[in-house]
C-alpha angles and dihedrals in degrees: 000000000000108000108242127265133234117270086221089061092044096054089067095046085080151335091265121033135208109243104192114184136172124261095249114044105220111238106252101255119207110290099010144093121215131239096296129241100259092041100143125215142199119258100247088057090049083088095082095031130083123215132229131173118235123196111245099252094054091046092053093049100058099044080059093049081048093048093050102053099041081055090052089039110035114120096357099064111120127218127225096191102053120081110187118294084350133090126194119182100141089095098049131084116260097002090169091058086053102040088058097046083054095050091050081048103052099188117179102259087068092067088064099046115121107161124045124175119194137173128248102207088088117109110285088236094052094040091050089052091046098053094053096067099062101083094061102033093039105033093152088051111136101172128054122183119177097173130168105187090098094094124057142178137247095283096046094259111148108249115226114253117243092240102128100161138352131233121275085231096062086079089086098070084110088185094047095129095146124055131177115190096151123137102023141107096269107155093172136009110260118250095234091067090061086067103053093095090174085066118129113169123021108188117195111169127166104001132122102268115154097172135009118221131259091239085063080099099067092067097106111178094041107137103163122040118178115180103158131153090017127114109257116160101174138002132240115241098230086078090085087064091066097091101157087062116126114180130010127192118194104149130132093046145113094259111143099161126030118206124256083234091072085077089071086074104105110162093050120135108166114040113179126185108156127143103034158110102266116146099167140010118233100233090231075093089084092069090065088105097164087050109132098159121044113176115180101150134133085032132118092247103156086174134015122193116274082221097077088077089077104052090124096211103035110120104170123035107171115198098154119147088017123132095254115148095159140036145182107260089244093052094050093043097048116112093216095054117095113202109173128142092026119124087235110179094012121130102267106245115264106282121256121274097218134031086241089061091056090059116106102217111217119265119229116235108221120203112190124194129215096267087065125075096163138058140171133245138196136195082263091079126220149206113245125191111184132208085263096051104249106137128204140191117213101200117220098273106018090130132023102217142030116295138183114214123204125192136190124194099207125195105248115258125174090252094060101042129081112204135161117217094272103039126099124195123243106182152043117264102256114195133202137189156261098030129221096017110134119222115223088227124024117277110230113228134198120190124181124224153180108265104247107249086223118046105161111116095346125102140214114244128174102221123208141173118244110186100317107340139056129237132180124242135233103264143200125185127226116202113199096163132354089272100028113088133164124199109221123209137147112229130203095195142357138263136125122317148184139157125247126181114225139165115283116280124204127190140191136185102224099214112197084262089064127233142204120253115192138174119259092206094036109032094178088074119083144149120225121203111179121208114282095038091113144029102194127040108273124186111219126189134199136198120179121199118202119207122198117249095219091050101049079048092055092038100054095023089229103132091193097049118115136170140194123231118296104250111202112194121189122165144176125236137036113352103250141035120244085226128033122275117218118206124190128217135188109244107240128286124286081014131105144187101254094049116038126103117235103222097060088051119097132174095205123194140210140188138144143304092018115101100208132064105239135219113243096159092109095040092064144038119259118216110193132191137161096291115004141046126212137188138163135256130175095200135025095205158349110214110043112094127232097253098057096088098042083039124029113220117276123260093256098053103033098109088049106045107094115256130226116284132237158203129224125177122219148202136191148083096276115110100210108032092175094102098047085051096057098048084044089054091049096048081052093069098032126091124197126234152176122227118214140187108185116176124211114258091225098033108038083180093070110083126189120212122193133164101202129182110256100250088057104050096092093052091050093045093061105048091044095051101071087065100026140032129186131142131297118293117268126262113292103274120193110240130188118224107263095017121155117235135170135211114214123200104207133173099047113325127108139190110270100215144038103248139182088236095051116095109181095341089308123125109232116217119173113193128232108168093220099048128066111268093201135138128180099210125187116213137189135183137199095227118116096260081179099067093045135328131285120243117192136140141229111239123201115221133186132246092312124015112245117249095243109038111205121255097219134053075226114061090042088061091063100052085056118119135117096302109030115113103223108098110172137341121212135191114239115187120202102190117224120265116250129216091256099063098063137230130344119283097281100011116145087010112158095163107138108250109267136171119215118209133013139284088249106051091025123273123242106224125207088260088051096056089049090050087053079037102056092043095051098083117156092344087069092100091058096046085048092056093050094046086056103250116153128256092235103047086050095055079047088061092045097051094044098048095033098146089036116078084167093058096042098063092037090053094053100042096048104041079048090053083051089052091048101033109127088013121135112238099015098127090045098053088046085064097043082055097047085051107058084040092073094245101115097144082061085045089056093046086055101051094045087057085049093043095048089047082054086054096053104041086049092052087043099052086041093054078053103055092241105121128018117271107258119241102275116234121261117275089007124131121235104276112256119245097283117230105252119290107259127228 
């Protein structure tokens, strides 16, 4: 690539000059000046720009202007971006643009640069140009990452990179010992890799490998290899000669034999192999003797070597959900080996009758992007990934015929989610249809969710709905990071699923010879049924709930105050034993058997529908030792019926069905600790939380609401507060999981859009304690911001907003107690609008009315265009550019509307809407374009207008008989008649 030349020589190369510019114009950072308009290029390089003709004298002026400002700035000019000996530009627009200016620049902080991170999503031309400077601009440099992954869908999922090969060149970084290759479109590895011969570690992770080459063998200081989620079918041979290699990664491919060469690798330390086709392990394995970490799960292993039990370092080998159903006796009785999800100890299946049966067809791997939400599927079976990240396995034979599945994501709402009064939600409702149709072989499931901030003595379950009622999976849990965890279930059917964390539950089936049924995170506490108790078999189930000395303390102010663990009984069958039943507590904590005084001491119970704990210790003996009290009961309780353990309650009636009941031993001075234990159970269940309202700096009309939990409020803060500023968060208010909750502009401010989330202008929040409850809302008023500024205020309102809201944060305050529904009252400032900025948003309009879109997909009305207008702000050329609008009209624009930022944007936006007007695809290439242009916030504006026109237009045509009425959520109520549709 030629180095550019300078706009002042070009401009006497001619009357008329060639401008050549990138498609995305960079965003000018703090100190430094972009890649300036005149800039030439090579031919080769003319592919990703777009040419304009400028007349001699502007060209002239701005190569002066050019001239002018590389003189003031040359060799003091600091960068932002570069942070000693380390350079990131894989978060910033147009990186590429940067990194090359500062490649024609050359200023001494670049000398010193060894690790560089840059994006992929960049035009292939322009990336490639830009690489191949870097031998001769970075020589020092050490690290290397060329990473998509910055970019994602609708659904979160990362987007590829648009990387496809590397320059031969880049072979002459002698110091390269780091690259990162991963999430791009790599379909081979490029040849110049194989001679960095410096290289230790080649990461090359989610790409679209199918093979690795031969040469891979030469690399000889490679210590850590990572090839996941390609496509891999075989492996070369010459892997073996790697043996400085530490640590390889090949899972999540299509691998079903490993070469006997593997076993060369002798300084290997991490092997793994999950995720893939193997049905069998060469036993040169076995000669891995620095192996600590084997991982061979979610693979088709019917066998593994004995062998592997002698590795003398190995701490970890995984072979769970394999098909092992034998082992070597050292193998099944070592304590590092994990073995679940294998039918251990089950009849192997009747032996094929030909040699073609035998034969395990391959299994297609489906990806599916964000614009998909169906997919196919064969009796060959499949691996699907969608755009959310859940992932399924569709064994060989798991349907007979053909099938088209079709999956939602859908945002959690209380009548959709079914949780007990300890349980908190982690994930997302994934859907999948259709519904009730059984597999002929269990469908895997993986489910991503949010790590629960307690673990101790609480479990991970995937809940579904099964009929009417919901019931929780066996469940096993993948961990691929620290914060990236995957719920794993087999499925027969499908339905709609989440994953909830709860305390542990444990179950028994009493049989008329009795049993013991203890706790797994409490052993002290049992049940005891002697024989005799029942006639019948009866499942009983336990949970225990452990509640910190220090904060019941704090809560009740008793200092003296102490309480044993919460035990919860349910059970299925007739009410009572025939014998009585003994369970066992610990005493509380800090309190013992020989010590402690009687008449402090209370065995309170609980069950529904009672609101009141009530006192039983005179109703039972007490036996009493060091450490743990036990007394007798016959029956558990009354009230719950004798289907809520075999089904749980249906979704509807959930919140109303009684729960189990439960003992909880006390002690402390007071004489009635009801109604301590009442206020105790309740704080239990609360959470307290901070309510924030944050504005953009740059855009006061963009307001962001978030409800946090109170030990994260400071963290957040800080990182907000470089982009936004607000007050301070509200008082610490006490929320239920799952609770409803509004936000309420008042004073003057209004919310700006019609969205699916507003009811009655209203903003609608619903709280899980483990998912953001966060919401970017865009407000208006019809004050004159012009004559002074509005000040108003976002009020937080319980469950339903009160008929009259109260005009002062004051007088608010004092209607506040347990059940008001007032929660918080914060100040929001629109600035007045000076002379400079223009006129107001719509103002001299004469564009004809138009509607872009259709009824079917959402229209975009003319209002709706001003509101993305008026939100654009400098960011409006890129999104230009992305919109294809040409260089030179946009110069024109600029030129036209040059004291107007306002009219501008709303010039281009709106002669752009006439061009596209009864075009297919219009609005969604408006929010492509919002997207790469780095406004997402604008993009998602965008897609909730068009989501709740969908809405409309599907409730109108269904009044009117037009369409069938869809299947109605569970536990949702039939939708009331929708206002029309509006244009």
């Amino acid at each position: 690539m030629s180095l550019p030349v300078s706009p002042k020589r070009m401009a006497h190369r001619g009357s008329r000059s060639l401008l050549l510019l990138p498609l995305q114009l960079p965003r000018a950072l703090p100190g430094q000046a972009c890649l300036r308009a005149g800039t030439c290029l090579a031919s080769k390089d003319r592919r990703w720009a777009m040419a304009a003709t400028v007349e001699e004298p502007e060209l002239e002026a701005a190569a002066a202007a050019g001239d002018a400002s590389e003189d003031s700035d040359a060799g003091s000019r600091a960068l932002p971006f570069l942070g000693g000996n380390r350079l990131s530009l894989d978060l910033y627009p147009g990186g590429c643009q940067q990194l090359l200016h500062l490649c024609v620049q050359q200023p001494l902080q670049l000398l010193q640069v060894e690790f560089l991170r840059l994006s992929t999503h960049e035009d292939p031309q322009l990336l490639e140009a830009t690489l191949a400077q870097l031998p001769q601009s970075l020589s020092c440099l050490r690290s290397l990452v060329l990473k998509g992954g910055q970019r994602r869908d609708t659904l979160g999922a990362c987007l590829r990179g648009a990387l496809t090969n590397l320059p031969a060149g880049l072979s002459g970084l002698a110091h390269l010992a780091h690259l990162d290759l991963s999430f791009n479109s790599l379909e081979t590895l490029p040849a110049c890799v194989l001679r960095m011969r410096g290289l230790g570690a080649l990461l090359l992770s989610h790409n679209c490998l199918s093979e690795l080459p031969e040469a891979l063998g030469v690399l000889p200081a490679l210590t850590f290899l990572a090839v996941t989620h390609n496509r891999l079918q075989t492996l070369p041979p010459a892997l073996g000669a790697l043996s400085t290699l530490q640590r390889l990664d090949l899972s999540q491919n299509l691998l079903d034999t490993l070469p006997p060469e593997i076993g060369g690798l002798g300084s290997l330390l991490e092997l793994n192999l999950a995720s893939n086709r193997l049905q069998s392990l060469p036993a040169s394995l076995a000669g891995l003797r620095s192996l600590r970490l084997l991982v061979l799960h979610s693979n088709l292993l019917a066998s593994v070597p004995a062998d592997l039990a002698r590795l003398p370092l190995l701490t970890r080998l995984d072979l769970r959900d394999n098909q092992l159903r034998d082992l070597p006796p050292e193998l099944l009785d070592a304590p590092f080996v994990r073995l679940q999800g294998n039918p251990l100890g089950e009849a192997s299946p009747d032996a094929p009758s030909s040699p073609v049966a035998a034969l395990i067809p391959e299994m297609p791997r489906l990806f599916l992007t964000s614009d998909l939400d169906s997919f196919p599927v064969t009796p060959r079976g499949c691996s699907v990934t969608l755009a959310c990240g859940v992932r399924l396995q569709f064994p060989a034979g798991a349907t007979a015929t053909p099938i088209t599945i079709r999956y939602r994501l859908l945002l959690p709402e209380p009548g959709l989610v079914p949780l007990g009064p300890h349980d908190a939600l982690l994930s997302h409702v994934l859907e999948l249809q259709p519904h009730r149709v059984a597999f002929q072989q269990d469908v895997g499931l993986w489910l991503p969710f949010t790590p629960p901030r307690a673990r101790r003595c609480r479990e991970v379950v995937v809940r579904t709905r099964n009929d009417n009622s919901w019931g929780d999976l066996e469940t096993y849990l993948e961990e691929e990071a620290p914060q990236r965890l995957w719920a794993h279930c087999q499925v027969p059917h499908f339905s709609w699923f989440l994953v909830v964390s709860r305390p542990v539950s444990n179950a028994c089936l009493v049989p008329p010879e009795g049993t013991l049924l203890c706790s797994s995170g409490h052993p002290g506490v049992k049940v005891i049924f002697p024989p005799g108790a029942t006639e019948e078999p009866r499942r009983v189930s336990m949970q225990v709930v452990r509640m910190a000395g220090r904060e019941l303390q704090a809560l009740l102010g008793e200092p003296e105050a102490a309480v044993s663990p919460l035990l919860c009984l349910s059970q299925s069958g007739p009410p009572s034993f025939l014998r009585p039943v003994t369970v066992q507590l610990p005493l509380p904590s800090g309190i013992t058997g020989l010590s402690l005084d009687r008449s402090r001491l209370h065995l309170l119970y609980w069950a529904p529908p009672a609101a009141t704990w009530d006192d039983i210790t005179a109703q039972v003996v007490l036996e009493l030792t060091h450490l743990y009290a036990r007394f007798q009961v016959t029956h558990f309780s009354w009230s719950v019926p004798a289907s809520f353990l075999s089904s749980p309650p249906p979704v509807c009636t959930a919140l109303l069905t009684p729960s189990p009941p439960r003992y909880w031993l006390w002690y402390t001075t007071k004489n009635c600790v009801g109604g301590l234990a009442r206020k105790a159970w309740e704080r239990l269940r609360l959470h307290r939380v901070n309510l924030i309202a944050l504005q953009r700096r740059r855009d006061p009309e963009q307001v962001l609401l978030q409800c946090l939990p109170r030990n994260k409020v400071d963290a957040t803060l800080r990182r907000l507060l470089q982009r936004y500023r607000g007050p301070e968060p509200s008082d610490t208010v006490e929320m239920f999981e799952g609770e409803e909750f509004f936000a309420a502009f008042e004073r003057g401010i209004d919310v700006d859009a019609d969205r699916p989330d507003c009811v009655e202008g209203r903003i609608c929040f619903v709280f899980y304690s483990h998912l953001k409850n966060v919401k970017e809302v865009y407000v208006t008023t019809t004050l004159d911001r012009e004559a002074q500024a509005v000040r108003g205020q976002v009020s937080f309102y319980r469950g339903a907003v009160p008929v009259q809201v109260p005009e002062e944060a004051e007088a608010a305050r004092q209607r506040k107690g347990a059940d008001a529904l007032w929660m918080a009252t914060l100040p929001i400032k629109l600035p007045r609008l000076r002379g400079s900025e223009g006129p107001r948003r719509g103002a001299g309009l004469s564009l004809a009315p138009l509607n872009l879109g259709d009824a079917e997909t959402g229209f975009l009305t003319q209002s709706n265009l001003l509101s993305v207008a008026g939100r654009l702000g400098p960011d409006w050329p890129a999104v230009a550019l992305h919109l294809g609008v040409s260089y030179r009209e946009l110069q024109r624009i600029r030129h036209e509307f040059r004291d107007d930022l306002d009219g501008q944007i709303r010039h281009m936006l709106f002669s752009w809407a006439e061009r596209q007007a009864g075009q297919p695809g219009a609005v969604g290439l408006l929010v492509q374009a919002l997207e790469q242009s780095d406004r997402q916030d604008v993009a998602e504006e965008v897609r909730a207008v068009l989501e709740l026109g969908r809405r409309k237009y599907q409730d109108g045509i269904r009044r009117t008989g037009l369409a069938p009425k869809d299947p109605a959520l569970p536990g949702s109520s039939a939708p009331q008649p929708p206002e029309p549709a509006q244009a």
